[in-house]
C-alpha positions as CSV (number, residue, x, y, z in Angstrom):
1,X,87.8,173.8,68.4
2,X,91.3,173.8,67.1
3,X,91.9,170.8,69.8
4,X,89.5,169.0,67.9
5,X,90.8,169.9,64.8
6,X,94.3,168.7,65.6
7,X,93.2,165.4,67.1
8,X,91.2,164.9,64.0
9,X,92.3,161.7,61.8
10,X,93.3,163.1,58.8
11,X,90.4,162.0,56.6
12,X,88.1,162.9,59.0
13,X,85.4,165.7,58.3
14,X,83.3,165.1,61.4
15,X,84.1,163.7,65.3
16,X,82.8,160.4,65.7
17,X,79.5,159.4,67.8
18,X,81.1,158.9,71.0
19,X,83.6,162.4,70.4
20,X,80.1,164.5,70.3
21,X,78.7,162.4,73.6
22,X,82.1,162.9,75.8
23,X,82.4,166.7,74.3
24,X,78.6,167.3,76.0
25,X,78.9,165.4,78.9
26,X,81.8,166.9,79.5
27,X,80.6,170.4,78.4
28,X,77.6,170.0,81.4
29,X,80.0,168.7,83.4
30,X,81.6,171.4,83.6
31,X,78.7,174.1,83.2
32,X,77.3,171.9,87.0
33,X,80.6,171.3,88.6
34,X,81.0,172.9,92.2
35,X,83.5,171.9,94.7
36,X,83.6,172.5,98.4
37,X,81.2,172.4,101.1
38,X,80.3,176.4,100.4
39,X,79.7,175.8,96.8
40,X,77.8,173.0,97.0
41,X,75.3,174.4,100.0
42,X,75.1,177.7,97.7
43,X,73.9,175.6,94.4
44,X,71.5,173.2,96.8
45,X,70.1,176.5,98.4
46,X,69.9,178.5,94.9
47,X,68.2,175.3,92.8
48,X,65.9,175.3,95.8
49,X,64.9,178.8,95.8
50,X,65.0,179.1,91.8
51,X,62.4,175.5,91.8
52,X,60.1,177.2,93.9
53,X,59.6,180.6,92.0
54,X,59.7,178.7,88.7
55,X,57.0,176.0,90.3
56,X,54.3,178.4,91.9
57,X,54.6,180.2,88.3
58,X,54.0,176.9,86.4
59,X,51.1,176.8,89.2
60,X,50.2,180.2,88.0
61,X,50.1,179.5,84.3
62,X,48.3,176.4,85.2
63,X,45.4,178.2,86.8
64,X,45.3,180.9,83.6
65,X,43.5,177.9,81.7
66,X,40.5,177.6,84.6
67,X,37.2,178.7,82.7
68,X,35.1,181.3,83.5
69,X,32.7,181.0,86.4
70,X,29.1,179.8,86.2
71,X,26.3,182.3,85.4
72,X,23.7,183.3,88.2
73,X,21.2,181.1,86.6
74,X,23.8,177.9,86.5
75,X,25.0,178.3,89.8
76,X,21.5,178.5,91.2
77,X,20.7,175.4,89.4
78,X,23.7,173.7,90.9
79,X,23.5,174.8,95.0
80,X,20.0,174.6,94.8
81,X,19.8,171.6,96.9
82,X,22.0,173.4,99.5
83,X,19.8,176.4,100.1
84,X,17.8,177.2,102.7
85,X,13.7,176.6,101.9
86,X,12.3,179.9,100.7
87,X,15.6,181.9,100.1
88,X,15.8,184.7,97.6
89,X,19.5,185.9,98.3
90,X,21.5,187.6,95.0
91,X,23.8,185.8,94.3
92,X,27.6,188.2,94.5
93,X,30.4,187.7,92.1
94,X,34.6,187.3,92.5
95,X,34.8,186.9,88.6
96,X,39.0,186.8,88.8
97,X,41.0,183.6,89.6
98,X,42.9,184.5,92.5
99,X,43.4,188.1,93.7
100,X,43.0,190.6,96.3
101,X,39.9,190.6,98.7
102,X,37.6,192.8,97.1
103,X,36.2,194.1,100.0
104,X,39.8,196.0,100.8
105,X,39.2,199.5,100.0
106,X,43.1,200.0,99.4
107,X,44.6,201.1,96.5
108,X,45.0,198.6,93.7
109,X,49.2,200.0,93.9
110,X,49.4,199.1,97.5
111,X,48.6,195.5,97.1
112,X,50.7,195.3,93.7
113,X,53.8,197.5,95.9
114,X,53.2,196.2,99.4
115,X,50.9,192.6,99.0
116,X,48.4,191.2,101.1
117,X,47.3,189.7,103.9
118,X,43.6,187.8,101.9
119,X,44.6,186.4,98.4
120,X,40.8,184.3,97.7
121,X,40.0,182.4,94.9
122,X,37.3,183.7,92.9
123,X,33.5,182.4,93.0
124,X,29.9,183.2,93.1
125,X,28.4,183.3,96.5
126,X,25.3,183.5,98.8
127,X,25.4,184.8,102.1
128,X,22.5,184.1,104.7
129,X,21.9,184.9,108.3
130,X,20.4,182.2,110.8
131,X,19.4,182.3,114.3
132,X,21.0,180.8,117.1
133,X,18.2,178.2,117.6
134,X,19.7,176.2,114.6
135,X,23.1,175.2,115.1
136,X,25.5,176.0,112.6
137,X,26.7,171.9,112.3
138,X,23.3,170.7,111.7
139,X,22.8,173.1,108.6
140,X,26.1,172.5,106.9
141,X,25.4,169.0,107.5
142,X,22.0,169.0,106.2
143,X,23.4,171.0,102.8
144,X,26.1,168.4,102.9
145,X,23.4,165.6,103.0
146,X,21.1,167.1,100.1
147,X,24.1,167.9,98.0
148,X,25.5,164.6,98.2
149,X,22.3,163.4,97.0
150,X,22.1,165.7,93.8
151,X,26.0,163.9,93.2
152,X,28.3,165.9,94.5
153,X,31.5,164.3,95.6
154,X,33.1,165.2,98.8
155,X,36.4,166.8,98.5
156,X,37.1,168.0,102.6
157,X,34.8,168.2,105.6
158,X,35.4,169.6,108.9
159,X,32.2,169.9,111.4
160,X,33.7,170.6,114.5
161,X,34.2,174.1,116.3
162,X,32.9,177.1,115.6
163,X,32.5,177.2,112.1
164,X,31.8,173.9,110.2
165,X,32.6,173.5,106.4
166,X,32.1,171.3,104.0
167,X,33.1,171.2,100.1
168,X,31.7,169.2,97.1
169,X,33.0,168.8,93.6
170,X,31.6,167.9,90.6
171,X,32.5,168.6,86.8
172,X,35.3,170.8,87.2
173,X,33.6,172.7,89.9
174,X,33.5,173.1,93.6
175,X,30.4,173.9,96.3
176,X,31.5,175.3,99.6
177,X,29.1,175.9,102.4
178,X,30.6,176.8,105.9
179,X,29.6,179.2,109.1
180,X,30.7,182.4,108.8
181,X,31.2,182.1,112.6
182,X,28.8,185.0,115.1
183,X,27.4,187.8,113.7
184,X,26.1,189.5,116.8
185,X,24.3,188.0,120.1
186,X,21.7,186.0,118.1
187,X,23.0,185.2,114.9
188,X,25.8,183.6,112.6
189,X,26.3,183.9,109.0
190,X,26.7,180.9,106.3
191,X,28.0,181.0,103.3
192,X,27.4,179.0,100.1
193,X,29.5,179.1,97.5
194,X,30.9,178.1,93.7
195,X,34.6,177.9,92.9
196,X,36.4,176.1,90.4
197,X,38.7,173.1,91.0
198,X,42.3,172.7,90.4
199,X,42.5,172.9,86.6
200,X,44.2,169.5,85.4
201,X,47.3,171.8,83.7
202,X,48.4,173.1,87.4
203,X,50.7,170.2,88.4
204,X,52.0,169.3,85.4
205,X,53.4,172.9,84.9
206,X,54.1,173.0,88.3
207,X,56.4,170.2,88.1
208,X,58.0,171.7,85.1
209,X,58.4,174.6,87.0
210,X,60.3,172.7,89.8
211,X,62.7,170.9,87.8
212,X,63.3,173.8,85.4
213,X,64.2,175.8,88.4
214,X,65.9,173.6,90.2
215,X,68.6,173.1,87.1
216,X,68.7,176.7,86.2
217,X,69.8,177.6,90.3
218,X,72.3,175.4,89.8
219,X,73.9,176.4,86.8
220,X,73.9,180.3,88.3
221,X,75.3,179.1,91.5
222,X,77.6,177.0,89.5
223,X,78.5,180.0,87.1
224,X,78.5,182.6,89.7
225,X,81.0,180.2,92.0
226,X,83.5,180.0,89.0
227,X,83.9,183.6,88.3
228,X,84.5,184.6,91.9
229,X,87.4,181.6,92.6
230,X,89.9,184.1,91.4
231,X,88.9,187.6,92.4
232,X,90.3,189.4,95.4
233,X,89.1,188.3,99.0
234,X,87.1,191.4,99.3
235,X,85.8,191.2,95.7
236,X,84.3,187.8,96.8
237,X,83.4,188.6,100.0
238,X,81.1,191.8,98.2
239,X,79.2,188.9,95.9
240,X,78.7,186.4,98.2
241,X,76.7,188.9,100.4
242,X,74.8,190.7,97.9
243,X,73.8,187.0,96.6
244,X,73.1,185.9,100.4
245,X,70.8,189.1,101.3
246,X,69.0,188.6,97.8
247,X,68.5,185.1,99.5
248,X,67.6,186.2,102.3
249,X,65.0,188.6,101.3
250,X,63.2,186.3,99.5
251,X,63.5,183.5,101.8
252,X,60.0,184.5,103.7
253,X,58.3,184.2,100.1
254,X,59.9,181.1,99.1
255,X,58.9,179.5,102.5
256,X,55.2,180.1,102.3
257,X,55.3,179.0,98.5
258,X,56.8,176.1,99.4
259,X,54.2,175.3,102.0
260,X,51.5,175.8,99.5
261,X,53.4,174.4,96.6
262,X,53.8,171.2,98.3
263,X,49.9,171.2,99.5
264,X,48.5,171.4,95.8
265,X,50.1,168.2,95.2
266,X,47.2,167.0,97.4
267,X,44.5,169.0,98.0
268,X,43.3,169.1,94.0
269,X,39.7,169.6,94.4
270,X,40.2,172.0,97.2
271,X,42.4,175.1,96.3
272,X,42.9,176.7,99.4
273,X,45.9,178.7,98.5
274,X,48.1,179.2,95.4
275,X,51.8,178.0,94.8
276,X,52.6,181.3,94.5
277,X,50.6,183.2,97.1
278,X,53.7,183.7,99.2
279,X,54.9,186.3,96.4
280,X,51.8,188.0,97.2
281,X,51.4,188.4,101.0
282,X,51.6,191.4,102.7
283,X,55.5,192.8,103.4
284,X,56.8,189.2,102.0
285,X,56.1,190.6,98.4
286,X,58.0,194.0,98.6
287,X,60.9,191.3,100.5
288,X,60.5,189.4,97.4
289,X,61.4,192.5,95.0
290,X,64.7,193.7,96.9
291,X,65.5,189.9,97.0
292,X,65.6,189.1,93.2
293,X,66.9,192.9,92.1
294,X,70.0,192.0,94.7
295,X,70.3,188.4,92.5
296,X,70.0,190.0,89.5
297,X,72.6,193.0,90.2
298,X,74.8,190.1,91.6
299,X,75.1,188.3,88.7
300,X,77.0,191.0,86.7
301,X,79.3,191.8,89.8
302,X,80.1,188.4,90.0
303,X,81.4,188.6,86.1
304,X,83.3,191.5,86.8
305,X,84.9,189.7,90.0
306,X,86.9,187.9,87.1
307,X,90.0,188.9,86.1
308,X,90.6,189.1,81.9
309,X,93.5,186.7,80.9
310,X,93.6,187.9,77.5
311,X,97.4,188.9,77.0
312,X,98.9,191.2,74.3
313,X,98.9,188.9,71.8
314,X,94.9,188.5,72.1
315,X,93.7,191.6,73.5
């Protein structure tokens, strides 16, 4: 300030337009700089990390706006075409967006503590049994053919193997009906069911997730990489690897996100997984933890791996 001050003409009460410009350009400049092959692989591999988390929970905030699921009554009406003649099977309920198989019998602590290995999206269902006299691709296909009819839209198909599948989408909503695969020696299971597409918010937040974190990795890495130039070898050596296991930890997480991150991008009629369903599975989410409570201890031993300059005159 008193740089800027001094400089000033004399009946100057303000800095010119091109002063404020080259005073923040220069101010993010500096606030981004890294030098070095180290510091530059630690700020591409900390925007990268930080880009993920922040984009699977854009993905997650996306999804919060997806409306409730259908009633009994609606969703009847709607995979009525699908159903077998005659059938009179209750329809069962996964009212939640994405969570936990329901059919775990684990404590709700030991999926928030330890994650898990099933992480479905929520919908109404029918389950029926057939014998092994119809073959499993000739009824989806038939329940493809009669829902295509009604004016569903095909959003994936897959009728070879074991266990055929096929999805439908219409309105904001999504009609599954696949095999369930053998039941015992002279029956398999199908399942027909009523999930809701991608919500239209999703990748919009999730791309402002990804840039978000991409520049706010940076500008850690970047701080973090100043602070330590001029502490001791040891000093620096300490932050470097509590920052690199934090990174570490959480690299399992950040892989699987990244997998399914970069899938929602095109699969948005289908959601298979979440953006952020690697945070969730099973021994990647406790991982996940250790990794961001190293990062986040890091940070202030990387401030205290500076050395204060302030002499007598200032202290």
């Amino acid at each position: 300030m008193t740089t800027l001050l001094d400089a000033a003409a004399a009946d100057g009460d303000r800095p010119s337009r091109s002063e404020v410009v080259d005073l923040l350009t220069s101010g993010i400049r500096f606030r981004f700089r890294v030098w070095g092959a180290a510091g530059i692989l630690a700020a591409i591999t900390s925007a990268t990390f930080a880009a993920v988390a922040l984009g699977a929970f854009g993905g997650y905030l996306g999804w919060q706006t997806a409306p409730p699921l259908p009633s009994n009554a609606e969703v009847l009406r709607m995979v009525e075409p699908a159903l077998p003649p005659g059938a009179s099977a209750q329809p069962q309920r996964w009212d939640f967006i994405f969570d936990d198989n329901p059919e775990y019998t684990d404590p709700r602590w030991a999926y928030l503590v330890g994650g898990t290995d099933e992480y479905p999206a929520g919908k109404v269902f029918f389950q029926f049994t057939y014998p092994y006299d119809k073959p499993p691709q000739q009824v989806v296909a038939g329940a493809d053919k009669q829902l295509r009819a009604a004016g569903w839209q095909p959003a994936d198909r897959q009728m070879s193997g074991c266990c055929p599948e096929t999805a439908l989408h219409r309105n904001g909503w999504l009609v599954e009906v696949f095999s369930e695969g053998h039941l015992d020696e002279s029956h398999y299971g199908l399942q027909i069911a009523v999930a809701r597409t991608t919500p239209a918010a999703v990748l919009p937040l999730t791309t402002a997730g990804l840039l978000a974190g991409g520049l706010a990795g940076w500008l850690v890495a970047a701080w973090a990489f100043r602070h330590i130039q001029e502490s001791s070898p040891a000093r620096r050596a300490l932050v470097v690897a509590v920052f690199g296991a934090g990174l570490l930890a959480l690299l399992p997480a950040t892989a699987l996100s990244t997998l399914t991150l970069t899938a929602s991008y095109f699969t948005s009629h289908h959601p298979t997984e979440p953006a952020w369903v690697g945070y969730t599975f099973i021994f990647f989410r406790p991982l996940a933890y250790l990794g961001a409570a190293a990062i986040v201890g890091g940070l202030p031993l990387a401030k205290l791996s500076t050395p204060s300059r302030r002499g007598p005159l200032t202290a």
